[in-house]
N, CA and C atoms as an extended XYZ file, in Angstrom:
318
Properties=species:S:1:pos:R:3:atomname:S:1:resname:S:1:resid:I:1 pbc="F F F"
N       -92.540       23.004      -65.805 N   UNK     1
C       -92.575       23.599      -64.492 CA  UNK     1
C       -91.826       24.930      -64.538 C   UNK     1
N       -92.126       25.567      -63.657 N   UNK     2
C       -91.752       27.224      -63.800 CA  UNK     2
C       -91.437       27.473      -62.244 C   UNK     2
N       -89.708       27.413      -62.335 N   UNK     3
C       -89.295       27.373      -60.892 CA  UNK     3
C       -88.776       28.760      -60.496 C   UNK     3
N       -89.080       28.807      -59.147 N   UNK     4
C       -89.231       30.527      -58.408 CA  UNK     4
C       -87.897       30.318      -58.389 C   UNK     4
N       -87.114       31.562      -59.036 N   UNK     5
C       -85.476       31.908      -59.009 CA  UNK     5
C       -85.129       32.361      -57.733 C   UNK     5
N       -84.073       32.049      -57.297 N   UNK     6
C       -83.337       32.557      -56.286 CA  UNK     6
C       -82.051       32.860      -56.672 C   UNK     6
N       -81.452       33.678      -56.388 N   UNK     7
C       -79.814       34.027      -56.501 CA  UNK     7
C       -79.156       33.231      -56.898 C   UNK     7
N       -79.072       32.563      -55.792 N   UNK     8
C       -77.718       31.519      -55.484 CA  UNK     8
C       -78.366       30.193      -56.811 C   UNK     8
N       -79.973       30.417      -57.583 N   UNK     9
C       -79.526       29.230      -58.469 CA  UNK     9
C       -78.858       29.710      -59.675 C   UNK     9
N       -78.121       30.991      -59.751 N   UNK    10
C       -77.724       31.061      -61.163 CA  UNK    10
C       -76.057       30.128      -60.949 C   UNK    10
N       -75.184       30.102      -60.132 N   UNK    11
C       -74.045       29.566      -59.733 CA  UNK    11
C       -74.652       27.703      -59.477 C   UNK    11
N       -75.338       27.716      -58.748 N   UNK    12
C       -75.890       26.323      -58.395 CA  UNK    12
C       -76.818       25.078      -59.638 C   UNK    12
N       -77.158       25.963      -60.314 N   UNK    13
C       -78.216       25.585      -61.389 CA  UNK    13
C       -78.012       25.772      -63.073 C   UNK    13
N       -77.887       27.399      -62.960 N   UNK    14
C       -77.980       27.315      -64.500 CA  UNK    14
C       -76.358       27.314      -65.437 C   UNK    14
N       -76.164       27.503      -64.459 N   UNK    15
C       -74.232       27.726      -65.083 CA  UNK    15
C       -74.139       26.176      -65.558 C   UNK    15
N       -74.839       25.237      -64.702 N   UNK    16
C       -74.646       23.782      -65.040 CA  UNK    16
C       -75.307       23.217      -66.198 C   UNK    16
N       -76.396       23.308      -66.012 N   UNK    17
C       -77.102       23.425      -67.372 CA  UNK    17
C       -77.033       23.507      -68.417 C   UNK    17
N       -77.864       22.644      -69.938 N   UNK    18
C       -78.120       22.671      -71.171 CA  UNK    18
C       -78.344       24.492      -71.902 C   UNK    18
N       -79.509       24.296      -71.285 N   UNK    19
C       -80.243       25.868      -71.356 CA  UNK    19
C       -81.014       25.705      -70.193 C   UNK    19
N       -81.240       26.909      -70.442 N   UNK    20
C       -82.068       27.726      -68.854 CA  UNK    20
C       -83.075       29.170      -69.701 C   UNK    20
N       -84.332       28.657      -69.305 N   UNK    21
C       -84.882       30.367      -69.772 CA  UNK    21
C       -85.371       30.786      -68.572 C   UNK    21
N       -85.075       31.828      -68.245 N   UNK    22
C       -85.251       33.172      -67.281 CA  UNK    22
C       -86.262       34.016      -67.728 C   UNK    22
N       -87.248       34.169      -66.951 N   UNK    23
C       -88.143       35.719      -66.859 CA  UNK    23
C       -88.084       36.079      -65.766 C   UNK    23
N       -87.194       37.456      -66.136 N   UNK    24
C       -87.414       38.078      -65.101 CA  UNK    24
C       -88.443       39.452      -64.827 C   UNK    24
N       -89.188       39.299      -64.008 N   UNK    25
C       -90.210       39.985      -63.831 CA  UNK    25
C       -90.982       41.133      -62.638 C   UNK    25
N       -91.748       41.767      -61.993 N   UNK    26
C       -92.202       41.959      -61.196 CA  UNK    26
C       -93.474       42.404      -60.949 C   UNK    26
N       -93.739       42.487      -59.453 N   UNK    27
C       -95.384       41.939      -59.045 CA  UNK    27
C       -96.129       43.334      -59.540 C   UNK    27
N       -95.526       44.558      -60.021 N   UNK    28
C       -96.388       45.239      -60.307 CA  UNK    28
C       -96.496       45.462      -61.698 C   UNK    28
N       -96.074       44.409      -62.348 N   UNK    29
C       -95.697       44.777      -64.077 CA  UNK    29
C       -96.746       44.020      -64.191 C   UNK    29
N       -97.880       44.767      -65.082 N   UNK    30
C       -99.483       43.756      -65.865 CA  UNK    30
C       -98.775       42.857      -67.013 C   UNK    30
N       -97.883       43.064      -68.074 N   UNK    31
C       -97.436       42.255      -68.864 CA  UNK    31
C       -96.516       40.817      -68.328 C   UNK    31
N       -95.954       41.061      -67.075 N   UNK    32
C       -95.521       40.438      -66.642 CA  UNK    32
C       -96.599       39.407      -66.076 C   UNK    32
N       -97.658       39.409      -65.563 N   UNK    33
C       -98.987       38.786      -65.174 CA  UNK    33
C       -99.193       38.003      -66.488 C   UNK    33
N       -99.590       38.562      -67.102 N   UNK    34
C       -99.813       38.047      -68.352 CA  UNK    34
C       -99.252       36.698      -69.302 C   UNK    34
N       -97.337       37.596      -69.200 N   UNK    35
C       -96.400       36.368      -69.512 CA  UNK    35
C       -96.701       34.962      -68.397 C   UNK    35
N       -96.391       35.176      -67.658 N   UNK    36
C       -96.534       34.264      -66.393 CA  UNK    36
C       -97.122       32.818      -66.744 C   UNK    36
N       -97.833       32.590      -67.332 N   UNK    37
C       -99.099       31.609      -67.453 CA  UNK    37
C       -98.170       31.080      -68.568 C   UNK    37
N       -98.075       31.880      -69.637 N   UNK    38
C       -97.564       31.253      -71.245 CA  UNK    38
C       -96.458       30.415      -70.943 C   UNK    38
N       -95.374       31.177      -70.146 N   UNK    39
C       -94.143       30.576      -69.756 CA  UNK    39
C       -94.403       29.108      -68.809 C   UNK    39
N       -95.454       28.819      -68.512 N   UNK    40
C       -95.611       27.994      -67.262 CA  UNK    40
C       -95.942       26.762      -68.555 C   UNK    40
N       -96.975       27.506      -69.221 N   UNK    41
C       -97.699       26.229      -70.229 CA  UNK    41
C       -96.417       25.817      -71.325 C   UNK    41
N       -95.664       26.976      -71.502 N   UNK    42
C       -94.466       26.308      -72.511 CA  UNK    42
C       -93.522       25.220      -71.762 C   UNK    42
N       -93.230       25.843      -70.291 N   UNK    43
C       -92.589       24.893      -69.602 CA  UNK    43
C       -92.754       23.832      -69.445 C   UNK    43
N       -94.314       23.540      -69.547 N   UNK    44
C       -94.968       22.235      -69.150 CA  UNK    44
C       -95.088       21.206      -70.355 C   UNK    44
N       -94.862       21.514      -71.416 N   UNK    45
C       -95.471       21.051      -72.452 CA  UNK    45
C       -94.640       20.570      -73.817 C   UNK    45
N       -94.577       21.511      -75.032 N   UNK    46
C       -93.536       21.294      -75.604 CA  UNK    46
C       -91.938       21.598      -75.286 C   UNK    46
N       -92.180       22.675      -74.545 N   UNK    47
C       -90.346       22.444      -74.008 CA  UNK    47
C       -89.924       22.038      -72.517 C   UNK    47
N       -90.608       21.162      -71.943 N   UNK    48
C       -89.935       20.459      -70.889 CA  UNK    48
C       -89.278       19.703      -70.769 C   UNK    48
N       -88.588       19.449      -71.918 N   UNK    49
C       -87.407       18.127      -71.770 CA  UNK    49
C       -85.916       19.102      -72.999 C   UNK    49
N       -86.407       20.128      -73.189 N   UNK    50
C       -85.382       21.138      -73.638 CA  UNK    50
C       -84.432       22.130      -73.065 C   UNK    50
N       -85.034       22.786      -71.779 N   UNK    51
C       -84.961       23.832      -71.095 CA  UNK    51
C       -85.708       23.456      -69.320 C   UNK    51
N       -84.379       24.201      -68.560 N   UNK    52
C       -85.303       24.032      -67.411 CA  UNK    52
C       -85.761       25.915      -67.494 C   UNK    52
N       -87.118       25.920      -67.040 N   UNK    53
C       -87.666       27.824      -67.145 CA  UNK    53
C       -87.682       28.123      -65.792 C   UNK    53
N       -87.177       29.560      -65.141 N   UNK    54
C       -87.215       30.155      -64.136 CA  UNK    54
C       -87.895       31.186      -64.297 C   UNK    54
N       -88.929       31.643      -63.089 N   UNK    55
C       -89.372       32.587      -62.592 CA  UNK    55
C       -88.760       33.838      -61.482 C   UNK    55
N       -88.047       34.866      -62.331 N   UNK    56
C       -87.498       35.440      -61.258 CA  UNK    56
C       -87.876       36.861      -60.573 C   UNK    56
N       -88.404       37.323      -59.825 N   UNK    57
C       -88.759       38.855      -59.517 CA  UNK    57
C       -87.851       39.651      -59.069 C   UNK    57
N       -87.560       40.397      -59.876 N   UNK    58
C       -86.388       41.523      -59.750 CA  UNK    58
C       -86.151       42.491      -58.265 C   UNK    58
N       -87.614       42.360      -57.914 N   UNK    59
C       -87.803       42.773      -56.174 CA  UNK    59
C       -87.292       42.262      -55.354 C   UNK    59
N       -87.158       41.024      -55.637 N   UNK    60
C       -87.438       39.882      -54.534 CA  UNK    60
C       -85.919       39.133      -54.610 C   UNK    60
N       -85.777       37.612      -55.291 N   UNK    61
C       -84.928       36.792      -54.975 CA  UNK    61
C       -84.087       36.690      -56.082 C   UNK    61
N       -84.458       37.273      -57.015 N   UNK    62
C       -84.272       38.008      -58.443 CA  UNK    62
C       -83.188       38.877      -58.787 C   UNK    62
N       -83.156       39.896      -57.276 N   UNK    63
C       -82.743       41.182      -57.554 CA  UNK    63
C       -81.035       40.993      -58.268 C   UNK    63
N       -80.376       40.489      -57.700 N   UNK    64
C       -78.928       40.354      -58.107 CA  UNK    64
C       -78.377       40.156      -59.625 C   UNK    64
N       -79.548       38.889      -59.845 N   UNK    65
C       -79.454       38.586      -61.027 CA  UNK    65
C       -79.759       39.815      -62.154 C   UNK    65
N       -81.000       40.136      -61.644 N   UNK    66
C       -81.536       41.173      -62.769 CA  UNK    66
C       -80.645       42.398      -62.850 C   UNK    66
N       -79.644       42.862      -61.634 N   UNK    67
C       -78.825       43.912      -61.927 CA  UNK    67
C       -77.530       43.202      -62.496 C   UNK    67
N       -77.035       42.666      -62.666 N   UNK    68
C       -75.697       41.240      -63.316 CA  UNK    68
C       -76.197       41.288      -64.096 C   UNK    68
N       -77.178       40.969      -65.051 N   UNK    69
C       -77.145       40.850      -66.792 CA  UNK    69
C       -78.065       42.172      -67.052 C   UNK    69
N       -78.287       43.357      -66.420 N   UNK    70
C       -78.551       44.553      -66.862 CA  UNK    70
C       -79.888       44.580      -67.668 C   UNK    70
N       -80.972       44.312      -66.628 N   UNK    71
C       -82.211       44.420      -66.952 CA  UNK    71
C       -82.964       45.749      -66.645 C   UNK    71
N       -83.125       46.583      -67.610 N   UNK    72
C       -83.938       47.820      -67.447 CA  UNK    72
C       -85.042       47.906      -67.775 C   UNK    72
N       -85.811       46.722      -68.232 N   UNK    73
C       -87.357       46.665      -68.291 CA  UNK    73
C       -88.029       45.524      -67.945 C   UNK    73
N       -88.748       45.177      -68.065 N   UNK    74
C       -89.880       44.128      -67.406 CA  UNK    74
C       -90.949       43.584      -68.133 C   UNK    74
N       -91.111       42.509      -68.738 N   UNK    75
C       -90.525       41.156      -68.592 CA  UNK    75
C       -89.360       41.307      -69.471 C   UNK    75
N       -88.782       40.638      -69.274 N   UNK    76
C       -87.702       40.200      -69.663 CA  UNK    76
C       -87.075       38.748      -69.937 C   UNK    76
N       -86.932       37.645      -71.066 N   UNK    77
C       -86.901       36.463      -71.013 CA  UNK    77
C       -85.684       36.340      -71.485 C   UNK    77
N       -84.321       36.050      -70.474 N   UNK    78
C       -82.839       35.677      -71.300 CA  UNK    78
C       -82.989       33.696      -71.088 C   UNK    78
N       -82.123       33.619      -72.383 N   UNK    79
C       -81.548       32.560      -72.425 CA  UNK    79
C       -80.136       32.107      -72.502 C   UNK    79
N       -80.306       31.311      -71.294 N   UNK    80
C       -78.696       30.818      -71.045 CA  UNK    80
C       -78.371       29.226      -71.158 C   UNK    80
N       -77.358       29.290      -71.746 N   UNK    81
C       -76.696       27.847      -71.875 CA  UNK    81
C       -75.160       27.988      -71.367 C   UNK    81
N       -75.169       26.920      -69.931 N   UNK    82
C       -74.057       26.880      -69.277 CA  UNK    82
C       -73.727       28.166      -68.361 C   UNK    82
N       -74.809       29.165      -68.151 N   UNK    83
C       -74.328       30.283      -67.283 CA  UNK    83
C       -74.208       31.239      -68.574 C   UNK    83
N       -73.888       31.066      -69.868 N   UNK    84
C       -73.992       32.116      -70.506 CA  UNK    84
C       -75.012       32.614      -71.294 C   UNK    84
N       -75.388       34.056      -71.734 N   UNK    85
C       -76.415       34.396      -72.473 CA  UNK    85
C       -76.285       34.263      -73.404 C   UNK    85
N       -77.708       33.486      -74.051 N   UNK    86
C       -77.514       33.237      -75.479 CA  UNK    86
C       -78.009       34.600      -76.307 C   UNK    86
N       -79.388       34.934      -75.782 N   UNK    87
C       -80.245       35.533      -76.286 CA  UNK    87
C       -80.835       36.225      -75.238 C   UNK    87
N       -82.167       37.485      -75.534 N   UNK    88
C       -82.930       37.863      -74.724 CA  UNK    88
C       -83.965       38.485      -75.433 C   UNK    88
N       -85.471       38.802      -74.946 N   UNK    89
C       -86.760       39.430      -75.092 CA  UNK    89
C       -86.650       39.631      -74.129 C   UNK    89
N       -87.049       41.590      -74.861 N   UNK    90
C       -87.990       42.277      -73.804 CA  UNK    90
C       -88.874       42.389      -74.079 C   UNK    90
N       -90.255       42.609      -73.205 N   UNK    91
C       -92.028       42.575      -73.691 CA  UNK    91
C       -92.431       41.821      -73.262 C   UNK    91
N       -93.625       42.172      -73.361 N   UNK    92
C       -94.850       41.114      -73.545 CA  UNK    92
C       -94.940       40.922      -74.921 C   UNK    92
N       -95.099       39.359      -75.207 N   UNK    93
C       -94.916       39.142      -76.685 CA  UNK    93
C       -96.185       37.927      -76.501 C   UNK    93
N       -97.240       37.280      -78.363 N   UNK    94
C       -97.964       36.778      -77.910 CA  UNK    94
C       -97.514       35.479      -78.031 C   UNK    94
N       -97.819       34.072      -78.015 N   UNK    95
C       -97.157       33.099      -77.534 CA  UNK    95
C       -96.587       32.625      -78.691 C   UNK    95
N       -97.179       32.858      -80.081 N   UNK    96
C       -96.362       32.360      -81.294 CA  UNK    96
C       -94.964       33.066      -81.437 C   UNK    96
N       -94.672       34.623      -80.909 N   UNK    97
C       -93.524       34.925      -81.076 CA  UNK    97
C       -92.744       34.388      -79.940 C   UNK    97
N       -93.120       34.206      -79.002 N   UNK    98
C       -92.097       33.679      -78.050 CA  UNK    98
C       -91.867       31.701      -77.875 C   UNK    98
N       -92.266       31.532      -78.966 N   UNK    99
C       -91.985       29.854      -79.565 CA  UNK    99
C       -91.095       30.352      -80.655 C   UNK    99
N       -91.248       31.021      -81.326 N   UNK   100
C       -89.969       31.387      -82.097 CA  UNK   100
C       -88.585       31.520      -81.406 C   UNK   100
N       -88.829       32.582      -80.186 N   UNK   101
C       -87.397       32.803      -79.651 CA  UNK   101
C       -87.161       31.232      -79.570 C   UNK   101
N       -87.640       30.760      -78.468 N   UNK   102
C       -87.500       29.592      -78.149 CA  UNK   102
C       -86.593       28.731      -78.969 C   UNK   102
N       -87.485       28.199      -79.923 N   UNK   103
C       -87.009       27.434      -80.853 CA  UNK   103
C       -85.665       28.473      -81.683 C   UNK   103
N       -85.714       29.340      -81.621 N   UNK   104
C       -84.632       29.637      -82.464 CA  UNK   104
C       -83.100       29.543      -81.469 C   UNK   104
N       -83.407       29.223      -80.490 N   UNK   105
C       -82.219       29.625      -78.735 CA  UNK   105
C       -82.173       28.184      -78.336 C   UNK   105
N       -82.751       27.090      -77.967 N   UNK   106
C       -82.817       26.185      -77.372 CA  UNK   106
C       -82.944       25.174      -78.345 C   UNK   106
């Protein structure tokens, strides 16, 4: 599952948390469209009992977060364990490289 980020879940949610993967994204980024789907099917599938995955838009409910860990491009996928960053991708990447991050972070 690929849950819509809000602010208040980085204090409420991921600080608590194993790992947490974050994309953060927005509605006018095409790569970001793109990622969208992959992240949903990774969520759903082989890593749903590894990672909870968030959907966050840097416009929107996003915004705080994405200026707090200093996001200057779009998509963007950090990984956090316990509130902290492990790792991060920027890009659109195709789904074998971003099972690598994965597996190499979580």
């Amino acid at each position: 599952m690929l849950i819509d980020f809000k602010d208040e879940d980085f204090e409420n949610k991921i600080k608590k948390e194993d790992a947490s993967v974050v994309q953060l994204s927005a509605s006018y980024c095409g790569p970001c469209k793109v990622l969208k789907p992959l992240m949903l099917k990774l969520s759903e599938n082989e890593y749903k009992d590894r990672a909870n995955f968030y959907y966050a838009d840097v416009e929107n409910d996003g915004i705080n977060l994405g200026s707090q860990v200093g996001c200057k491009a779009v998509p963007t996928v950090i990984i956090f364990k316990k509130g902290v960053e492990v790792d991060r991708l920027v890009g659109g990447v195709p789904e074998s490289h971003m099972k690598e991050f994965l597996d190499k972070n979580i």
